[in-house]
ZADREN-537229 format. One record per residue (C-alpha): residue in three letters; x, y, z. Coordinates in steps of 0.05 Angstrom, whole numbers, plus 5000, padded with zeros to 4 digits. Example, Ala and Ser with C-alpha at 12.3 -4.5 7.8 and 13.67 -1.06 7.14 Angstrom:
! residues 2
ALA524649105156
SER527349795143
***
This chain:
! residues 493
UNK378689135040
UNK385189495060
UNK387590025028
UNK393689614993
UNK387989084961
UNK383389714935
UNK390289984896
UNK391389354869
UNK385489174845
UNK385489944810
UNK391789784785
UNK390489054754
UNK383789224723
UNK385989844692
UNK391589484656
UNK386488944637
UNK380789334606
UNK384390094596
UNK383889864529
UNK377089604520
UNK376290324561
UNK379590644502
UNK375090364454
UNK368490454489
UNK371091264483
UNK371491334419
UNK367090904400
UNK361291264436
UNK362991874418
UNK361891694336
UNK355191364359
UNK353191924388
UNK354192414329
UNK351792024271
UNK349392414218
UNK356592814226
UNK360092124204
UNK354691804155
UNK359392094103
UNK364891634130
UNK366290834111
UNK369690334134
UNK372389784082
UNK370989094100
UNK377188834066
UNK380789074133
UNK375688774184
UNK374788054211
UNK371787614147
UNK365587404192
UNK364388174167
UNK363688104095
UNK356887964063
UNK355787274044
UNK349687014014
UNK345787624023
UNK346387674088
UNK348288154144
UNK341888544117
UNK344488584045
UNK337888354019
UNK331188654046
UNK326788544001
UNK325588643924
UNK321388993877
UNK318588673807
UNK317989373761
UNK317289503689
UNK321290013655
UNK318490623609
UNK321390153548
UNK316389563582
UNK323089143606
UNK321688723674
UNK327388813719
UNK327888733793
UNK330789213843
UNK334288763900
UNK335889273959
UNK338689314036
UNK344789534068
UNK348889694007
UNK343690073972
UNK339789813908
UNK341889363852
UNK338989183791
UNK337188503760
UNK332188073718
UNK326987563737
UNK332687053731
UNK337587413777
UNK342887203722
UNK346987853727
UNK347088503779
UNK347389193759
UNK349389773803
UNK342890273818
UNK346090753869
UNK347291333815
UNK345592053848
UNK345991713922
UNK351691903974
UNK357491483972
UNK355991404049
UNK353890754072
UNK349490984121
UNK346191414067
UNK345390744024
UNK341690344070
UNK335490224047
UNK328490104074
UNK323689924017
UNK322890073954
UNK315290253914
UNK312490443847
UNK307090893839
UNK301490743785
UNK304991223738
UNK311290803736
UNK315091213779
UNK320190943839
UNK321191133905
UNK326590973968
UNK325891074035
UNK332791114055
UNK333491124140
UNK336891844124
UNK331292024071
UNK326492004008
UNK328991873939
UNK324891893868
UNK327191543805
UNK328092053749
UNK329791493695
UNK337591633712
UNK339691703778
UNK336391723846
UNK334092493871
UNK331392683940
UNK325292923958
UNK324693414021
UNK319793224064
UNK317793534137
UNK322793204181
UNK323493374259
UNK331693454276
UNK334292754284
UNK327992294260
UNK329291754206
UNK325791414158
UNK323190694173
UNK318890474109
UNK315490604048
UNK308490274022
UNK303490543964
UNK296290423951
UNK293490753895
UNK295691373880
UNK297291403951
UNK305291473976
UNK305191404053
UNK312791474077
UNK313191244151
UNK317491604194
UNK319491324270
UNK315691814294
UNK310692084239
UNK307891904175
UNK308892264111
UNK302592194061
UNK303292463984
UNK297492353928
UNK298992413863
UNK302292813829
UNK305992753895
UNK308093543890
UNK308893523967
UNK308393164033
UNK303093164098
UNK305793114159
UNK300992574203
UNK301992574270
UNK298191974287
UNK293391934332
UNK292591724410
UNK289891054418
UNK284990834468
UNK287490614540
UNK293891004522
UNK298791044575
UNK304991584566
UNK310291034592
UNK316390814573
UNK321590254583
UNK325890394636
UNK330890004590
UNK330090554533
UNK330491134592
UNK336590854612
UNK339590834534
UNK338491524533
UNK342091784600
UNK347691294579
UNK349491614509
UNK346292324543
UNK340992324493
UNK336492444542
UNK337493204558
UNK338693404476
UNK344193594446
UNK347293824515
UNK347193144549
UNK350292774487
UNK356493284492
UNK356893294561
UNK357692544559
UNK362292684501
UNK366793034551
UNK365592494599
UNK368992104542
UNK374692464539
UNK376092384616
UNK376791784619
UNK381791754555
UNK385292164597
UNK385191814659
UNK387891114620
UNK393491514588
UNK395491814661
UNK394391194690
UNK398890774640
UNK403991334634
UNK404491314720
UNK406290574711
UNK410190624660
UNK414491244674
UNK417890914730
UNK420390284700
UNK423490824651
UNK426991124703
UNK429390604732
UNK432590344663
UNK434691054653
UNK437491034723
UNK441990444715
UNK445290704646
UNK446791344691
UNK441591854645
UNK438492364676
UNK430992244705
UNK428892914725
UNK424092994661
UNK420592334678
UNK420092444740
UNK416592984728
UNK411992754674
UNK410192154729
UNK407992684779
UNK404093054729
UNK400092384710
UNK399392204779
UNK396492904800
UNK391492964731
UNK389392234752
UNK387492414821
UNK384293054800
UNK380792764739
UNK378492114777
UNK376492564838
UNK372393074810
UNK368992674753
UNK367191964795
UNK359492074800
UNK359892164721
UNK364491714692
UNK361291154746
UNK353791394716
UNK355991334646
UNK359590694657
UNK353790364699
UNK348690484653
UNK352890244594
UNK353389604639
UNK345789534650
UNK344489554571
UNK345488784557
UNK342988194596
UNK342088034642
UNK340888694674
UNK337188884615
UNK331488434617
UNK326988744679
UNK329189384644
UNK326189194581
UNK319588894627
UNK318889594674
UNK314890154643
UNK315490864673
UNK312091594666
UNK317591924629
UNK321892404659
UNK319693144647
UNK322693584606
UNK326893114571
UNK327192814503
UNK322192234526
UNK317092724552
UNK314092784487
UNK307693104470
UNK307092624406
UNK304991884433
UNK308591484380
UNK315191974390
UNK320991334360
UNK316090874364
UNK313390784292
UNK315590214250
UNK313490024185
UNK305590214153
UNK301289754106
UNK294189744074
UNK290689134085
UNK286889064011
UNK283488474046
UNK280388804111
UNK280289524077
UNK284289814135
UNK291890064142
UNK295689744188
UNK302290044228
UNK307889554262
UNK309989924322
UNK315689804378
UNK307889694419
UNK304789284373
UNK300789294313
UNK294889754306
UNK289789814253
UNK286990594226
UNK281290654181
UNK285491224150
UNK292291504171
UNK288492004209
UNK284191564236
UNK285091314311
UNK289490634322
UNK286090054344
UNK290589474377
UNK290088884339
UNK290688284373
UNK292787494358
UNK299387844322
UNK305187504302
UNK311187534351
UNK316888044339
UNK323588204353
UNK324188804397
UNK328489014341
UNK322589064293
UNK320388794233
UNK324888744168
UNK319288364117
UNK312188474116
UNK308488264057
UNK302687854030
UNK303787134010
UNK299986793942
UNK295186623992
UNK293687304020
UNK296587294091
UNK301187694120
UNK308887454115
UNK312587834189
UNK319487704194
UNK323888024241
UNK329587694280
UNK324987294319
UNK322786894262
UNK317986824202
UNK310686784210
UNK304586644174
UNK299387204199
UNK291887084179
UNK288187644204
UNK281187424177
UNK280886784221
UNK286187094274
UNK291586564268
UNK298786594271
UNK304086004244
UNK310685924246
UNK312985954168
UNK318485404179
UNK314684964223
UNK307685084199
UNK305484994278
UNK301885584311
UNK306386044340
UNK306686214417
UNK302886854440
UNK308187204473
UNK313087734449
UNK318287534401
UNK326187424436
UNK330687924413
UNK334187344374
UNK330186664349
UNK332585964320
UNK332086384250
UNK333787164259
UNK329487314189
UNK332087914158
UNK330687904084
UNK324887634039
UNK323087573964
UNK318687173915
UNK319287533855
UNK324687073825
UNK322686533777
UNK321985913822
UNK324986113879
UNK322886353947
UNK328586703985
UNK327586804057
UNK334787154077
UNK337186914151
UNK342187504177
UNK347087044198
UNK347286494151
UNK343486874088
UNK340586454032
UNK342585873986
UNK336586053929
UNK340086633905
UNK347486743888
UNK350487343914
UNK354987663868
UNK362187683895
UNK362688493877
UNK358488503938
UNK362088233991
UNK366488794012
UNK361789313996
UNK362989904052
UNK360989944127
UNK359090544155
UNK363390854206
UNK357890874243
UNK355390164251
UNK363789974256
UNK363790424318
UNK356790064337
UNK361289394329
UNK367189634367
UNK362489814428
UNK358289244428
UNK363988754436
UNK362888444368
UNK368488564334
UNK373788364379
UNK369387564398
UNK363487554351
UNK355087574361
UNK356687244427
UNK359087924448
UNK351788114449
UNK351487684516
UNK357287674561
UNK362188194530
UNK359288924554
UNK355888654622
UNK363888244636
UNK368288834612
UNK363389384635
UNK362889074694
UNK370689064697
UNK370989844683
UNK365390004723
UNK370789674786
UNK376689964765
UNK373390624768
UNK370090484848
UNK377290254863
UNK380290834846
UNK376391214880
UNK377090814943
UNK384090944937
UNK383691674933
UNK379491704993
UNK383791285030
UNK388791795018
UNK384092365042
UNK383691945106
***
């Protein structure tokens, strides 16, 4: 193209997406520094209404837990994204249960919920461990590696096994303290990884520590700065001109449009490998580039965060024991595996029921015994003792192949501890066979997962976002950028 049709282009889709640009900024920078902001909410009054929760869903209810009180009461503890809330077997009212948790929303989200044999109750919170002491929640320290977060919670016996997303955490009464479990390697292990998930983590920086995530920080800040120079060198002279015709002086904008003009070139110039990596690796993170991503497995990079000498480093789900085939079973982002003890070795299991690559959000047994695994994929039916897999909804036998990232039901709540009623939560639409009280609907986002919104697309056009908006509007920023720096070489030339 001539030199004429590469500035115009630059100058076209910069005005178009500088502020989509804008927002992919900032909005990366909070993703990349949660814990700093977990503190921080967001009111849903102010966002779109497809944002506030409505029959329990948008994860509002994970599960539930049937308990009995030290004065022998029944109540049930409904939890999720807004932290726990108590009611009775009839669900006829809903009491606040968050006393002694941060007002964080982040902090609030929930992952399951257990009592121990001695009546005692325990939350696994993504951010960590809380115990019950008859009045308000209190948290437990447990051995946590910088930056790993809770997943789930399960008890058998006198047995507490928190699972992390990288280790397990196992406590025995009178649960004084907790083991770390590293687990261990399975057989025919391979030390891959998704070329998709190595590609996350050079995107947000992850990938080199601490030191990658602020150098793409700063990358961040570039290109702020390179949409405000760029929109104050087109707007400057159409201020000068208006300023020209009243007969004011121009000098000072005049200056200020070389100025822009000169930190543009400079900025655009000496950042263009980075701003294009971050930008082009933001791009490949939805489909369709993301799908051979997601299907290519490679040795991880050395010396970085991936090159991990623990096997399941973020790869560890939720944990169960199997009271039927006397075994404990871990849901992992490579399967499902089954230990003879958590320090036993992990044996695949096969004939599984598909799931999401976002992981599982129920797993528990029916009446029946089998296994109930819901995840955004879908509900199954999962009979381990004769190997056989059905959809819940259908009752047909579900396909063996992985589980979509979204199915016809995206399952992400379950519970059957109401009288009469069976509640299986769909994130999208919820459930009709429980009332959600209307307290709950505007109960805080985290800054956080608003941020996650706002750079996903989501906010601004809805879940379709999730499909066209990052690989249309990346793609557009990903142009202006190579356009600009066409331009500036033409120049050099």
């Amino acid at each position: 193209m001539k030199r004429i049709t590469w500035r115009k282009h630059h100058k076209w889709f910069g005005l178009l997406f500088c502020f989509f640009m804008l927002m992919f900024c900032w909005s990366g920078i909070v993703l990349n520094h949660r814990e700093a902001v977990a503190d921080i909410n967001v009111s849903r009054k102010w966002l779109p209404a497809g944002y506030r929760f409505e029959a329990w869903n948008g994860g509002l209810l994970r599960g539930t837990l049937r308990y009995t009180d030290k004065d022998s009461v029944a109540h049930i503890l409904a939890y999720g994204a807004a932290g726990v809330w108590r009611t009775d077997t009839a669900a006829s009212a809903f009491a606040d249960f968050n006393e002694g948790l941060s007002q964080g929303a982040d902090y609030r989200s929930m992952k399951g919920i257990v009592q121990t044999p001695d009546g005692t109750l325990y939350a696994a919170g993504q951010f960590g461990l809380y115990r019950h002491d008859g009045t308000a929640w209190i948290e437990i320290p447990l051995p946590l590696d910088e930056g790993e977060r809770l997943s789930d919670i399960t008890v058998r016996g006198d047995t507490l096994v928190v699972a992390g997303r990288s280790y397990l955490y196992l406590s025995t009464s009178p649960h004084a303290g907790f083991r770390k479990i590293q687990v261990k390697v399975p057989d025919g292990y391979e030390p891959k990884v998704t070329l998709f998930r190595m590609v996350w983590m050079l995107h947000s920086g992850e990938l080199f520590g601490t030191a990658g995530k602020l150098v793409v920080d700063a990358v961040a800040v570039v290109l702020v700065l390179l949409c405000l120079t760029g929109l104050a060198y087109w707007l400057l002279p159409k201020d000068m001109r208006r300023r020209h015709r009243h007969g004011r002086h121009t000098e000072g904008e005049a200056r200020w449009t070389r100025l822009s003009l000169l930190w543009h070139d400079k900025l655009g110039r000496t950042t263009i490998i980075l701003t294009l990596l971050v930008a082009v690796t933001g791009w490949c993170l939805r489909p369709p580039v993301m799908i051979p991503l997601a299907l290519t497995k490679t040795p991880a990079l050395p010396d970085t965060s991936l090159d991990s000498p623990n096997p399941w480093h973020d790869k560890l789900r939720m944990v169960r024991y199997d009271d039927m085939c006397g075994d404990w079973l871990l849901s992992t982002s490579e399967g499902f595996y089954s230990l003879a003890s958590p320090d036993a070795v992990p044996v695949k299991v096969e004939e599984v029921p598909p799931v999401s690559v976002m992981g599982l959000n129920v797993w528990q047994k029916d009446e029946q015994g089998n296994w109930l695994a819901g995840s955004f994929s879908g509900l199954f039916v999962w009979d381990r003792q004769q190997g056989r897999v059905t959809d819940y909804f259908t009752g047909e036998e579900a396909e063996d192949t992985a589980g979509p990232p979204f199915g016809k039901f995206a399952v992400s709540g379950y519970s059957a501890d109401f009288k009469g009623k069976e509640c299986v939560v769909e994130y999208y639409e919820g459930t009709d066979a429980l009332a959600q009280p209307g307290e709950l609907s505007t109960q805080p986002m985290s800054l956080w997962n608003f941020a996650l919104e706002v750079h996903s697309g989501r906010v601004f056009i809805g879940s379709v976002a999730t499909y066209v908006f990052v690989f249309l509007v990346g793609g557009g920023c990903v142009w202006c950028l190579w356009t600009g720096y066409r331009v500036r070489k033409g120049n050099k030339q």
